[in-house]
C-alpha positions in Angstrom: 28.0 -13.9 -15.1 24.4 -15.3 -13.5 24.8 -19.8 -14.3 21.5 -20.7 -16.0 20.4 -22.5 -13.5 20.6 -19.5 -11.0 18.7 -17.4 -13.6 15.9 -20.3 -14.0 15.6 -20.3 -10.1 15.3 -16.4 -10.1 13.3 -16.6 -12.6 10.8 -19.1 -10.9 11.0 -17.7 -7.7 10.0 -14.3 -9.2 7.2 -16.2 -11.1 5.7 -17.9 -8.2 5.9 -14.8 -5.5 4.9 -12.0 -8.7 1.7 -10.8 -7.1 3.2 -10.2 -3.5 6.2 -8.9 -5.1 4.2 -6.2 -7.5 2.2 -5.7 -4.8 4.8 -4.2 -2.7 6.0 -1.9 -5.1 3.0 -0.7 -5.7 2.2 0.1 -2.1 5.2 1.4 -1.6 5.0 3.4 -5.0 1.4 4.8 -3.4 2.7 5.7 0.1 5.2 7.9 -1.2 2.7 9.3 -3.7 0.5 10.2 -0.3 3.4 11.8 1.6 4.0 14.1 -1.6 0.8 14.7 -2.0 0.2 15.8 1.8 3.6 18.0 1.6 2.1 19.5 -1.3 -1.0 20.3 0.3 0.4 21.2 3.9 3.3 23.6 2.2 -0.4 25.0 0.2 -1.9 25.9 4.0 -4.2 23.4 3.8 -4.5 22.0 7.5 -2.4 18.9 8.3 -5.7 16.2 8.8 -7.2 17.1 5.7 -3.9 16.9 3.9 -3.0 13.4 5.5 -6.6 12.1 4.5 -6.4 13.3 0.9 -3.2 11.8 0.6 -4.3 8.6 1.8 -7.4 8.5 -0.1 -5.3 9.2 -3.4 -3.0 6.6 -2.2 -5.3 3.9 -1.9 -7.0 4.8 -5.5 -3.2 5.0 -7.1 -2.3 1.6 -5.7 -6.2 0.0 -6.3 -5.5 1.4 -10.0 -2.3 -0.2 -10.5 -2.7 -3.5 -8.6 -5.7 -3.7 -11.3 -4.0 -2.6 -14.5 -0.4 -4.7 -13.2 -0.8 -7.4 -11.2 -4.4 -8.8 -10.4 -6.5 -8.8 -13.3 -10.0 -8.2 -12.4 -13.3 -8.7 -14.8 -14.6 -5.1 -15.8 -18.4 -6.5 -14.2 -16.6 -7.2 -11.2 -14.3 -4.1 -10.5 -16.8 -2.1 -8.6 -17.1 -4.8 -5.8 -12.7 -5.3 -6.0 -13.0 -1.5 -5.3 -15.7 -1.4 -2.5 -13.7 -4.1 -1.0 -10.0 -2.3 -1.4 -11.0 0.5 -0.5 -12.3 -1.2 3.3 -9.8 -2.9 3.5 -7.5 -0.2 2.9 -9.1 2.1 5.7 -9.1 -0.5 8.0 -5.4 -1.1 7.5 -5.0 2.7 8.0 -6.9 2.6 10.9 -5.0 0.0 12.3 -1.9 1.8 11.3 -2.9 4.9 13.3 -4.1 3.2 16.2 -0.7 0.9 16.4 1.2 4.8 16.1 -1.1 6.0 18.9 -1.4 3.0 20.9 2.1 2.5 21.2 3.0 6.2 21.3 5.6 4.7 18.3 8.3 8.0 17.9 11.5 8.1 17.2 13.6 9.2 20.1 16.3 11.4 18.1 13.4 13.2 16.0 9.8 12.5 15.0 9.1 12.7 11.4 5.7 11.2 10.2 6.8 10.6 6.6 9.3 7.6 8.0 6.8 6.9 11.4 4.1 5.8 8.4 6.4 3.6 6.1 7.3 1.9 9.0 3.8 1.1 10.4 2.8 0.5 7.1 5.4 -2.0 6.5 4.3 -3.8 9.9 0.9 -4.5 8.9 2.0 -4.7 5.3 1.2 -8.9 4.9 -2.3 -8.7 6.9 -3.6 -6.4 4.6 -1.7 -8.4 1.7 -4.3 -11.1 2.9 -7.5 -9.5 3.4 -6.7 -8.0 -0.1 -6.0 -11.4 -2.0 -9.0 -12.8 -0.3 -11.5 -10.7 -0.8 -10.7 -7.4 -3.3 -8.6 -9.6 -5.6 -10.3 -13.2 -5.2 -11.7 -13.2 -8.5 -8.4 -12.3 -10.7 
């Protein structure tokens, strides 16, 4: 049985790192959503690019959508700029992410499979974007 006082630390811990916390699942929870949704769309013989950039722009509007309903609680006059801003800084990041894959030439030596390849880059530059993020598309929650 958890003491009280571990369950009060738990409890404050969770309290005082909430927003990165949510966050993660929810960009996690999105990811996956865009590898589905570009498996759907490749097994549908649509080409792999567009599939990977629909997926990814239905990713980043998933994850903009429930950052903004769960976790940062943005003023409705003010959720056009949050978007314009999350939606940058999401492409950047992706950017980023492709040009660390390509850059480094980052494959797995036993087998290459994209859908682990991005969860893993993604997870590298997971706290920059984290920051731009609470900076600038979240600032005013």
């Amino acid at each position: 049985m958890i003491s009280s006082y571990l369950l009060k630390e738990l409890t404050f811990i969770f309290y005082k790192f909430r927003h990165i916390i949510i966050y993660t699942l929810i960009g996690f929870f999105s990811i996956i959503c865009e590898l589905v949704i570009r498996s759907f769309l490749i097994n549908n013989n649509v080409g792999e690019l567009p599939s990977a950039i629909l997926g990814i722009f239905i990713g980043i509007f998933i994850a903009f959508f429930l950052n903004i309903k769960l976790n940062f609680f943005i003023k409705k006059n003010l959720l056009t700029k949050a978007l314009i801003y999350y939606f940058l800084i999401s492409i950047f990041s992706v950017s980023l992410q492709f040009f660390i894959s390509n850059f480094t030439n980052f494959k797995l030596d036993f087998f290459y499979n994209y859908e682990i390849e991005r969860l893993i880059i993604s997870a590298a530059v997971f706290i920059f974007a984290y920051l731009l993020h609470k900076k600038f598309s979240f600032k005013n929650s």
